[in-house]
C-alpha positions, 0 to 999 in steps of 0.5 A, spaced: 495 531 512 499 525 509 498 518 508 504 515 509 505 507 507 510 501 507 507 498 501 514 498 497 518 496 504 513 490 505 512 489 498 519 487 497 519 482 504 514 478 501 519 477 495 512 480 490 512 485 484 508 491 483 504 486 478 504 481 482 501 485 488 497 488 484 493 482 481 493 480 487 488 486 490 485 487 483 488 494 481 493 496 476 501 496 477 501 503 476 495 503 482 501 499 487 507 505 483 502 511 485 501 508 492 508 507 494 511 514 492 504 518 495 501 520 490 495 516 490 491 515 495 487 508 496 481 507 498 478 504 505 477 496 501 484 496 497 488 499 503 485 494 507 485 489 502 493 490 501 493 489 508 490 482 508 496 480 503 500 482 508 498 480 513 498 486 517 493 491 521 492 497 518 495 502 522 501 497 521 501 498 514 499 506 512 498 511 518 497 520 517 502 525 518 500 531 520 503 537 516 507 542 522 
């Protein structure tokens, strides 16, 4: 299984930097870099607290793809 976002998609809608998301959850900019390509997978609280930033729930912002 997969963890999928849109952390860049909604990222860009709010009109916010990596840095500037990245700050605001209390990571680095490398942290938002390596969530948006799929190669980091936060934890529970900075994924639940980059969807505070956004105001979204969970399921709207990361959700599992299952391998075929």
């Amino acid at each position: 299984m997969k963890l999928n976002n849109r952390v860049k998609e909604l990222r860009a809608r709010f009109d916010l930097t990596q840095e500037q998301l990245a700050k605001k959850v209390g990571v680095t900019r490398q942290t938002i870099a390596a969530i948006e390509k799929g190669d980091y997978v936060p934890s529970l609280l900075l994924a639940l607290n980059i969807c505070k930033v956004f105001h979204l729930p969970m399921e709207k912002t990361f959700w599992l793809l299952e391998d075929d």
